[in-house]
C-alpha positions as CSV (number, residue, x, y, z in Angstrom):
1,X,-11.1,1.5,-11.7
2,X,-13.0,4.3,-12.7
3,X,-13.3,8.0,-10.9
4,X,-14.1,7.9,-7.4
5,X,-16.7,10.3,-6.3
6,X,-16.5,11.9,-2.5
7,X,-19.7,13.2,-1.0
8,X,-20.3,15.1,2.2
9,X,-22.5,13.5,4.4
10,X,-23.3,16.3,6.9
11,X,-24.1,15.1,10.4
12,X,-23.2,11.2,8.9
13,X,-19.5,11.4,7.4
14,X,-18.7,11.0,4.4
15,X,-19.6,8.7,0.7
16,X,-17.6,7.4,-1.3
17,X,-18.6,5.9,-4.7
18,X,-17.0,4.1,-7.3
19,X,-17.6,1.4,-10.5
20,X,-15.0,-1.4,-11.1
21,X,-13.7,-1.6,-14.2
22,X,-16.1,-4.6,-14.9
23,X,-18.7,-2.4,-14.5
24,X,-20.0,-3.0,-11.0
25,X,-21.1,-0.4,-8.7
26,X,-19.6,0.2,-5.2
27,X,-20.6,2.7,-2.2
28,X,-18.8,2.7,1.1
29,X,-20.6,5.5,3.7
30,X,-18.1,5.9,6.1
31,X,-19.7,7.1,9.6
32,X,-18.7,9.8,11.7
33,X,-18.2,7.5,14.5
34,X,-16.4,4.9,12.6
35,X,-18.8,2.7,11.3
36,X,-18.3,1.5,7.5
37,X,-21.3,0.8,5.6
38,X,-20.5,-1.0,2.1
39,X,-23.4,-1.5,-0.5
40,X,-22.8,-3.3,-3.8
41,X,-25.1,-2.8,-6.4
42,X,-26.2,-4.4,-9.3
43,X,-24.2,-4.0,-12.9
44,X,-27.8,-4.2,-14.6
45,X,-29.2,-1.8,-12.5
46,X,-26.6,0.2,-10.7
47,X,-29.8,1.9,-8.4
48,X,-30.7,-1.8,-7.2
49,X,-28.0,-2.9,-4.0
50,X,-27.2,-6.5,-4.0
51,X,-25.9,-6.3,-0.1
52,X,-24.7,-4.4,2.0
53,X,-22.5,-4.6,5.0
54,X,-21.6,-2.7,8.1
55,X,-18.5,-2.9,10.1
56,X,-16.7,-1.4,12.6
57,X,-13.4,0.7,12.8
58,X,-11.0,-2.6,13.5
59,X,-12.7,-4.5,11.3
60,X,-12.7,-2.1,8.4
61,X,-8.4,-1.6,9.3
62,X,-8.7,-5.0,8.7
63,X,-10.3,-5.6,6.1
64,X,-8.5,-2.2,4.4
65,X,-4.9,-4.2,5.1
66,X,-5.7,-7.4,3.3
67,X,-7.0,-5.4,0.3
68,X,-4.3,-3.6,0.4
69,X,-1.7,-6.0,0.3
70,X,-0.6,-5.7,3.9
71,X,-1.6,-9.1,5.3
72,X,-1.2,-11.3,2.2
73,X,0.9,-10.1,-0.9
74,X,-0.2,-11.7,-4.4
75,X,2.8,-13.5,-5.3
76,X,2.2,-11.7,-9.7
77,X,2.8,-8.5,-8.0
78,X,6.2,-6.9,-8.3
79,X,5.3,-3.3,-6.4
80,X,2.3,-2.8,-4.0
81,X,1.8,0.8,-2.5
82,X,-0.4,2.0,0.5
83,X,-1.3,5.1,1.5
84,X,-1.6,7.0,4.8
85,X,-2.1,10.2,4.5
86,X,0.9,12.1,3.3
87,X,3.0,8.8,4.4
88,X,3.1,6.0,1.8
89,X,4.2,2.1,2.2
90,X,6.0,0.5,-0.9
91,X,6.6,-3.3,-1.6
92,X,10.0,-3.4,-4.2
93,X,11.3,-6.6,-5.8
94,X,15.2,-6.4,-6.0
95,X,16.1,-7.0,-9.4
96,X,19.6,-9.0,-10.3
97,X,21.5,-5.8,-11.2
98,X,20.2,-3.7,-8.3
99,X,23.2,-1.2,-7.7
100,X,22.0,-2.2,-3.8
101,X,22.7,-5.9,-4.2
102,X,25.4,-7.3,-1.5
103,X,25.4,-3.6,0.2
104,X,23.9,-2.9,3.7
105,X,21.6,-0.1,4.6
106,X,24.2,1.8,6.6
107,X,25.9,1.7,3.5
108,X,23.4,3.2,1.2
109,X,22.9,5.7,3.8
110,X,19.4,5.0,3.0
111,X,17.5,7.4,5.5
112,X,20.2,10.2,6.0
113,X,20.1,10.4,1.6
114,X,16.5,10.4,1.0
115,X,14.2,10.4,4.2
116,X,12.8,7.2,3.3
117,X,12.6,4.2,6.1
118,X,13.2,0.9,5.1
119,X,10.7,-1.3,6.9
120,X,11.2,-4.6,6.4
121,X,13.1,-7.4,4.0
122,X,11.3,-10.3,2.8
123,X,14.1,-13.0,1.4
124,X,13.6,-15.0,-1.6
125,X,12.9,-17.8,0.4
126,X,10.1,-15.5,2.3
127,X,11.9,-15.2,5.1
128,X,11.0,-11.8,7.0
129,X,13.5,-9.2,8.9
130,X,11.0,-6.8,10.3
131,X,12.5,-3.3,11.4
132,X,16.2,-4.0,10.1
133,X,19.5,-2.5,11.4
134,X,21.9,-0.7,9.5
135,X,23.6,-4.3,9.2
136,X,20.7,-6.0,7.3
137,X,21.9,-6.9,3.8
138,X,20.3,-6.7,-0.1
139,X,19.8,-9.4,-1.6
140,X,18.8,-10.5,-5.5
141,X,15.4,-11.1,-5.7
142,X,14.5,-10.0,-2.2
143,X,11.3,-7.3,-1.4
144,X,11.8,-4.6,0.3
145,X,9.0,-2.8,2.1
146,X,9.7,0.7,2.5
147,X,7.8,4.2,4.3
148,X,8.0,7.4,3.6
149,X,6.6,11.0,1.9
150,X,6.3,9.9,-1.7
151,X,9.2,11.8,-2.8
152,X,11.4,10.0,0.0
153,X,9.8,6.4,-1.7
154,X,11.0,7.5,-5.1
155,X,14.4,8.8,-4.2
156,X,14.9,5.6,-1.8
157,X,13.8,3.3,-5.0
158,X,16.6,5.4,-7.3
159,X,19.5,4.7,-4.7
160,X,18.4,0.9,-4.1
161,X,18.1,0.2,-8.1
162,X,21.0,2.7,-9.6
163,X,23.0,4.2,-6.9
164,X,21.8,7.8,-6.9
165,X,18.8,10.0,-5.8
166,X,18.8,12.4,-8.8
């Protein structure tokens, strides 16, 4: 994806434009009082809108979670990351020689170490721990989703894959 434009909308909100990488032209106006409008426009003529589309604040959360990976996780996609404001959400697959494998989160003192909050486990098998204790364990090939400042992600990535935060 190319640059993303933001333009001041006084009195409206705020614009936001940006062209895919295939060369197709998106704008989403987002509304002082919540509204989304989305307009797509045509690669031909990128001043010609195919659509366009207006929602409200729940259904652009909604929409914004299954783009972003919350709802529905493409299977080819090893990390996913979403933003929210300073705070940041990251999907890690736990590779066979994860320093973390076999150990518990108590034991990688995981929070007290980096500041980082480890969300939820999905298993190999897809089963789901939401909100583990200190007693949920690592697991080969299992994804852990965790949030945190971005420099609490990285250093909680470093102690699950080698052992360390440096």
């Amino acid at each position: 994806m190319k640059l993303i434009k933001e333009i001041d909308l006084p009195g409206i909100g705020k614009k936001f434009q940006l062209q895919t990488r295939s060369g197709e032209k998106i704008v989403i106006v987002v509304h002082d009082d919540g509204r989304r409008e989305i307009y797509h426009f045509y690669r031909e003529d990128p001043d010609d809108s195919i659509s366009m589309v207006t929602l409200d604040d729940e259904e652009s959360r909604n929409i914004a979670a299954i783009l972003g990976g919350m709802s529905y996780r493409p299977k080819a996609l090893e990390t996913v990351d979403v933003a929210l404001g300073d705070m940041l959400i990251e999907w890690y697959k736990i590779e066979p020689d994860a320093y973390a494998i076999g150990k518990t989160i108590g034991n990688m003192r995981i929070r007290k170490d980096t500041g980082g909050t480890v969300i939820a486990i999905v298993e190999h098998d897809q089963s789901k721990i939401v909100n583990p204790g200190p007693e949920a364990t690592f697991q080969s090939g299992a994804t852990v989703v965790i949030l945190g400042e971005k420099h609490q992600v990285k250093a909680c990535k470093k102690l699950l894959f080698h052992g360390c935060v440096l």
